[in-house]
C-alpha positions as CSV (number, residue, x, y, z in Angstrom):
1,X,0.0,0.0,0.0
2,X,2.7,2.4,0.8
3,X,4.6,1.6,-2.7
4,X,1.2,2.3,-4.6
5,X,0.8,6.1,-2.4
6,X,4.4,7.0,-3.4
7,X,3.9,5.5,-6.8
8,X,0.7,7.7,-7.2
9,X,3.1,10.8,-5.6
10,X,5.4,10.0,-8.3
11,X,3.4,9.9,-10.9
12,X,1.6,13.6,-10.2
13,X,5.9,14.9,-9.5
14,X,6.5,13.7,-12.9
15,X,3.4,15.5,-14.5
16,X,4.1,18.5,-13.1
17,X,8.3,18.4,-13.6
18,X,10.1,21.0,-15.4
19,X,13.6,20.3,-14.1
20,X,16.3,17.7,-15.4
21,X,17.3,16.7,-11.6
22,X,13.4,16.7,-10.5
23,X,12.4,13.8,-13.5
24,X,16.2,12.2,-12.4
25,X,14.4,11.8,-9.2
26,X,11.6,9.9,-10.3
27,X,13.6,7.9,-13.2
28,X,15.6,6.4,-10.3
29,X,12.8,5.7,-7.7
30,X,11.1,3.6,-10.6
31,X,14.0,1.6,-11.1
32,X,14.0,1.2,-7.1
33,X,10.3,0.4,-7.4
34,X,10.6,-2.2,-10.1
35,X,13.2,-3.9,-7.6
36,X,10.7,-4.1,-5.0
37,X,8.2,-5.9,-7.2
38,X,10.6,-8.3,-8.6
39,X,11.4,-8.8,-5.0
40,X,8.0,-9.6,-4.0
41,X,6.8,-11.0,-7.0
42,X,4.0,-8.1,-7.3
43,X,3.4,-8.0,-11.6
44,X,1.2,-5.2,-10.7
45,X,3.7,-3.5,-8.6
46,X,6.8,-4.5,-11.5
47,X,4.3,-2.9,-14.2
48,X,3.2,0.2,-12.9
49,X,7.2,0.8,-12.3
50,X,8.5,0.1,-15.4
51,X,5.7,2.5,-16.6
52,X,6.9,5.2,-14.3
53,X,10.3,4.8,-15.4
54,X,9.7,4.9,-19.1
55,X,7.6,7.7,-18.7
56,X,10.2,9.3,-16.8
57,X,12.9,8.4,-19.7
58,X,10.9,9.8,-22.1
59,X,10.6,13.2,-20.1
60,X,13.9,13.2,-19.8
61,X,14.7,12.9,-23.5
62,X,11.8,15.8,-24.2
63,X,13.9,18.4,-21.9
64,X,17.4,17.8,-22.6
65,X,16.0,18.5,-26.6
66,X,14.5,22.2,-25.0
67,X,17.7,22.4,-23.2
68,X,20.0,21.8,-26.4
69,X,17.6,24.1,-28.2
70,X,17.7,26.7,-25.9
71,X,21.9,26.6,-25.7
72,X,21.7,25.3,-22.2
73,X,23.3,22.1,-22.4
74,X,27.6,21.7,-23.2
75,X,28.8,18.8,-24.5
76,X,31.1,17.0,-22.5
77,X,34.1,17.3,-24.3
78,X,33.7,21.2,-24.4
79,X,33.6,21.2,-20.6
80,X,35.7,23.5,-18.0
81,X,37.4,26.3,-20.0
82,X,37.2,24.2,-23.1
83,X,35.2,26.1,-25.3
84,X,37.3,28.6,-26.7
85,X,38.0,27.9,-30.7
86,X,35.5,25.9,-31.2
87,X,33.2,28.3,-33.1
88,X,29.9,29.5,-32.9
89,X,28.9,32.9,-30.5
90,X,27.6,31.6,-27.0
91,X,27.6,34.4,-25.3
92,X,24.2,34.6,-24.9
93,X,24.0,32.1,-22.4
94,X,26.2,32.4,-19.3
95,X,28.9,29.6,-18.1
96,X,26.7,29.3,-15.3
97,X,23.0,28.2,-16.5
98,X,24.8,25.3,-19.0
99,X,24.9,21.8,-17.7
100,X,27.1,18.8,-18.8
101,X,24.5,15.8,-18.6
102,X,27.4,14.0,-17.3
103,X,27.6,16.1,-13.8
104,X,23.9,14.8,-13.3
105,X,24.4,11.2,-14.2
106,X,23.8,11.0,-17.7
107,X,25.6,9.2,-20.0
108,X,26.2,9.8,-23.7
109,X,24.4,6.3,-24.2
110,X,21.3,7.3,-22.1
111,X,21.4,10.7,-23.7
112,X,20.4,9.3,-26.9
113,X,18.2,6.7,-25.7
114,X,16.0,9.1,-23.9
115,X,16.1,11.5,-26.7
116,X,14.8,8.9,-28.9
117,X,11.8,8.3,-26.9
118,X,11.1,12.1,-26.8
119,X,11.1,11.4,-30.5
120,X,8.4,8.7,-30.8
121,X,4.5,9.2,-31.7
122,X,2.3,8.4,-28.5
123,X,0.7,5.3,-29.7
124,X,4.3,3.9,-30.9
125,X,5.6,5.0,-27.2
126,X,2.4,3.5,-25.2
127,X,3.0,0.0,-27.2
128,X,6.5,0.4,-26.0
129,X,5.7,0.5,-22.2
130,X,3.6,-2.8,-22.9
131,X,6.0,-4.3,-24.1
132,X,8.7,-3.4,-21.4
133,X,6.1,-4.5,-19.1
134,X,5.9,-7.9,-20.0
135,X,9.0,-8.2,-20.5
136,X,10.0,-7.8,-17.4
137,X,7.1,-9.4,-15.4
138,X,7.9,-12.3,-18.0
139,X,11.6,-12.5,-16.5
140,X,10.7,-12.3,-13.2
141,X,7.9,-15.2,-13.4
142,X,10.7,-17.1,-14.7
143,X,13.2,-16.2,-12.2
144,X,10.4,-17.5,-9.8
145,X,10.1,-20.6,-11.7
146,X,13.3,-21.6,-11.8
147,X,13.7,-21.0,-7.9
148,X,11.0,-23.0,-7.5
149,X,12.0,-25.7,-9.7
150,X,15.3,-25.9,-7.6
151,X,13.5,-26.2,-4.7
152,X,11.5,-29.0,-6.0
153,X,15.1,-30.8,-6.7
154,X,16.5,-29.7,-3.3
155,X,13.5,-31.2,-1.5
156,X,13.1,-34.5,-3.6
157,X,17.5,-35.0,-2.9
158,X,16.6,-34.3,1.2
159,X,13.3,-37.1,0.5
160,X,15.7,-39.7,-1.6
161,X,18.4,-39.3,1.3
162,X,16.0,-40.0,4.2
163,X,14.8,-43.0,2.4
164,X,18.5,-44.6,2.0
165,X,19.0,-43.8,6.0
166,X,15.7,-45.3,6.7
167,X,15.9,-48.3,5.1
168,X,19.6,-48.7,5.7
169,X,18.7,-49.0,9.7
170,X,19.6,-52.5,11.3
171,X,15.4,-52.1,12.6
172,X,13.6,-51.1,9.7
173,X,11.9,-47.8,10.6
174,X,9.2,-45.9,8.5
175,X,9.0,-42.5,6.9
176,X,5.4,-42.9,6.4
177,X,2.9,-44.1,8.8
178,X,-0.8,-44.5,7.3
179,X,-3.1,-45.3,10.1
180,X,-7.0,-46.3,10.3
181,X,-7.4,-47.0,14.1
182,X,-10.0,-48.9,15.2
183,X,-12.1,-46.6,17.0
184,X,-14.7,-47.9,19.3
185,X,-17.7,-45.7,18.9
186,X,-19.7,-46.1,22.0
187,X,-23.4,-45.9,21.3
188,X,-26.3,-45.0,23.5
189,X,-27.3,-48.5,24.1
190,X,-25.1,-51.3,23.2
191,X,-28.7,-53.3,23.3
192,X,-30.2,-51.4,21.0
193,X,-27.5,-49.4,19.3
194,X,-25.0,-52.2,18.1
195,X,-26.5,-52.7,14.6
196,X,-24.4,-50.0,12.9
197,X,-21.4,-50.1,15.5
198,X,-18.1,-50.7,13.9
199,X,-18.0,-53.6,16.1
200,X,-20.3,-55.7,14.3
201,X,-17.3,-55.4,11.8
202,X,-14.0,-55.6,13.4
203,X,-12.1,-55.6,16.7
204,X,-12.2,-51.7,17.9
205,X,-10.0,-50.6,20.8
206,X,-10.7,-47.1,23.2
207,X,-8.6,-44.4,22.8
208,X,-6.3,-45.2,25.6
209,X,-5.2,-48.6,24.5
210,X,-4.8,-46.5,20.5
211,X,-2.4,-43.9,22.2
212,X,-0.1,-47.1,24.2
213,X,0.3,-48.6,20.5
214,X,3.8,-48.4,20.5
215,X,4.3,-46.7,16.8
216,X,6.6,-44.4,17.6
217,X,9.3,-47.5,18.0
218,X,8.7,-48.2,14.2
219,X,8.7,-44.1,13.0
220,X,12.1,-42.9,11.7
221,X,13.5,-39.7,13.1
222,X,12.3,-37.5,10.2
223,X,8.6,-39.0,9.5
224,X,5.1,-37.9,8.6
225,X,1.7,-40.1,9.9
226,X,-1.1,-39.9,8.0
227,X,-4.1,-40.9,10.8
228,X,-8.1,-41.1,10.0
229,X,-10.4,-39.9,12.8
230,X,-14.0,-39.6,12.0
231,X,-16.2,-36.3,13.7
232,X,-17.0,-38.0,17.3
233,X,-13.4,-39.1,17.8
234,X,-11.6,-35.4,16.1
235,X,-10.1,-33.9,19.6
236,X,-9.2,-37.9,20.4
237,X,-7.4,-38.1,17.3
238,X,-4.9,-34.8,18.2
239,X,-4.5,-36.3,21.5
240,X,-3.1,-40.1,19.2
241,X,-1.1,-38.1,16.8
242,X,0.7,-36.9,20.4
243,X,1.2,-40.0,22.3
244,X,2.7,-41.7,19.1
245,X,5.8,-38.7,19.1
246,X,4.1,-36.5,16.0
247,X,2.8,-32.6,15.9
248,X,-0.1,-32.1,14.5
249,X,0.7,-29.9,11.0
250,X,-2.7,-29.7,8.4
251,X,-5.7,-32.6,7.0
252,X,-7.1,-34.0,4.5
253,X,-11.2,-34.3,4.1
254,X,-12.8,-36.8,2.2
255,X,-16.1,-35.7,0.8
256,X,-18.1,-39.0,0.3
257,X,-20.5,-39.3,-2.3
258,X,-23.3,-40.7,0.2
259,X,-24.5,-39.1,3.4
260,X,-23.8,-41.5,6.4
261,X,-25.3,-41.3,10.1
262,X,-25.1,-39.0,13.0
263,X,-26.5,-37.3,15.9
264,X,-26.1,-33.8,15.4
265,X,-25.2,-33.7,11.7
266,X,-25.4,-36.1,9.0
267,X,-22.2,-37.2,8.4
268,X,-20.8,-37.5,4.8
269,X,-17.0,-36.3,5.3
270,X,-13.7,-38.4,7.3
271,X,-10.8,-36.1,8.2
272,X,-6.9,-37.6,8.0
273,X,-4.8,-35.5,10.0
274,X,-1.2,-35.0,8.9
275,X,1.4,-35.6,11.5
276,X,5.4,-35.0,11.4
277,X,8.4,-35.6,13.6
278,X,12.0,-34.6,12.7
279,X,12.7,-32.6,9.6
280,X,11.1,-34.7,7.0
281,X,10.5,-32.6,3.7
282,X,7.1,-31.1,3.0
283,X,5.5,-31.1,-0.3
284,X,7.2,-29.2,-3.0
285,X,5.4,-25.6,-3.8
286,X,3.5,-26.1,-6.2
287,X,2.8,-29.9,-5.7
288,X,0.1,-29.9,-2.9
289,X,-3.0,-31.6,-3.4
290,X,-6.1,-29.3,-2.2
291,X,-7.7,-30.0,1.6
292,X,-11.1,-31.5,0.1
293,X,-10.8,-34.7,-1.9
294,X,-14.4,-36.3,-3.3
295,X,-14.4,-40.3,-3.4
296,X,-16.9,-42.8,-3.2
297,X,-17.4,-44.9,-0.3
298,X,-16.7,-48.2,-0.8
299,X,-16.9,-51.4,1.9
300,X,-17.4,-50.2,5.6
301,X,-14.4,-48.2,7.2
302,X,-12.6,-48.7,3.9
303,X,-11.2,-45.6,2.7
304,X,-10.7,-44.5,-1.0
305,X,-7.2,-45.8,-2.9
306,X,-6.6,-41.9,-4.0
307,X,-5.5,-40.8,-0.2
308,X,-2.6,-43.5,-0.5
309,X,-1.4,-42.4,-4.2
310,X,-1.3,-38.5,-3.0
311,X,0.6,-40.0,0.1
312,X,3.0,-41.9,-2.5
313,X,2.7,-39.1,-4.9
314,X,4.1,-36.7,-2.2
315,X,7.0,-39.8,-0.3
316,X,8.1,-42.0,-3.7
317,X,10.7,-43.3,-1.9
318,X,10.3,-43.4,1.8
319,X,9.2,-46.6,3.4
320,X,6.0,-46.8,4.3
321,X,3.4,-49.1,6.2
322,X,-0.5,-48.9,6.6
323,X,-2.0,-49.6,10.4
324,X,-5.0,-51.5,10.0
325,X,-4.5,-52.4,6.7
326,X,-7.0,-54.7,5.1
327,X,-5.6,-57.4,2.7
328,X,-2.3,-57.5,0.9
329,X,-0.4,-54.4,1.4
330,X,0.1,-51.9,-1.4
331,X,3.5,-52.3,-4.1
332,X,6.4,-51.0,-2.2
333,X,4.2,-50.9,1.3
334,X,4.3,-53.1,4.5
335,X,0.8,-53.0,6.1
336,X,-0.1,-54.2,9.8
337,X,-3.6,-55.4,11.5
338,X,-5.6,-58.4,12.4
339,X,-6.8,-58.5,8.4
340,X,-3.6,-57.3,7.0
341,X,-2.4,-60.6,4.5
């Protein structure tokens, strides 16, 4: 906000400048301005100053041509005492109102190029400052690119390295944990109350006996867990993630495709919070999946195949197990539970 006041303060100076050091002034706090937005990555902020600095160019160029036309301007060479002999009466202008461009910071080089934009028609000049301005937001995005793209590389090397320590360990430890617990979901009446319980399905456990499963023997120093907690059993599952060595860090939520049960809402979303311990790599910018994932549901408690490719999409090389896995364990995956195969 402050760059856009000045910028606006700039651009009413250079309206209203009549003086070679006053449009100087504003030339070099574009240029300073520009910086800024390459710096921040602001292509609003990089094109209004390379507008303001053209702008200020151009004016330039229009009042060193009144200058030269009005005698006020020496030409470097004839500096200091020089001007003797080298023809022409210029008398009528004093020693002391010329200027050598050079004493303010203009070079022969810029002399000319500013000149030259005094020289263009207006709709010649605007197409210029278009084109100056994507040019230059065009180097910056790919200045940002390529820092990002380095970053990628620097993170995947840091992901590649944990997964040789890892698996070199004499006790194989993981750098992925996916975990399903079995939470027992204690219903009003377990006379009545049973005939949707998770029970009816598979062995459940209560949240003290999740929190003493000793995972935190099997997770590698630098690890992420992936754990599923459904609504009733949300502040439960921060207190898991906790006991098992991990800090809580962001979630996933799976949007079903069919509305489930519940007793103050119905129910048709499962969170998976994220977990991490050590200084395991996040994501690469630019890689993340978004929060909200849709799937259908599919055999009770089974959850959708797509959680576990962004979880190999985002680890390729880290071992990995699934906790309460059901069946044979994925390619490249160990898996653990009373159904695992």
């Amino acid at each position: 906000m402050t760059a856009l006041i000045k910028y606006d303060e700039a651009k009413r100076a250079l309206a209203e400048a009549v003086r070679l050091d006053e449009v100087l002034r504003i030339r070099d706090f574009g240029e300073a301005l520009a910086a800024a937005g390459r710096i921040a990555r602001d292509g609003d902020l990089l094109r209004d100053a390379i507008e303001l600095r053209v702008r200020a160019e151009r004016r330039c160029g229009e009042l060193i041509a009144q200058m030269r036309a009005r005698g006020e301007l020496i030409a470097q060479m004839r500096a200091r005492g020089e001007l003797a002999g080298n023809g022409g009466d210029r008398k009528s202008v004093s020693r002391e109102t010329r200027l050598i461009l050079s004493d303010v910071g203009i070079t022969h080089d810029q002399s000319a190029r500013y000149c030259a934009l005094a020289a263009r028609d207006g709709t010649e000049f605007e197409a210029l400052i278009v084109a100056r301005q994507k040019q230059a937001v065009g180097a910056a995005e790919i200045s940002r690119d390529e820092k990002q793209a380095e970053k990628k590389r620097s993170r995947e090397a840091r992901e590649r390295t944990l997964a040789v320590l890892q698996r070199a360990l004499p006790s194989k430890k993981y750098g992925v944990i996916y975990a399903d617990p079995a939470w027992r979901f204690e219903v009003f009446s377990r006379n009545t109350g049973m005939d949707r319980a998770a029970d009816n399905h598979y062995s459940t456990m209560g949240v003290d006996e999740i929190c003493a499963l000793d995972v935190a023997s099997i997770a590698a120093a630098d690890s992420v867990l992936f754990m599923w907690v459904t609504a009733p059993f949300l502040r439960h599952g921060f207190r898991v993630i906790e006991a098992w060595g991990f800090d809580y860090v962001s979630r996933f939520v799976w949007a079903k495709d069919r509305v489930g049960n519940g007793y103050w809402v119905r129910d048709d979303a499962e969170e998976l919070l994220i977990g991490k311990r050590g200084n395991v790599p996040a994501p690469a910018m630019g890689d993340q999946f978004t929060a909200v994932q849709r799937a259908p549901v599919g055999a009770h408690s089974a959850k959708p195949e797509r959680f576990a490719e962004i979880i190999e999409s985002y680890f390729p090389h880290l071992p990995k197990i699934e906790l309460n896995r059901r069946g044979a364990p994925r390619a490249g995956w160990d898996a653990w539970g009373n159904e695992a195969s």
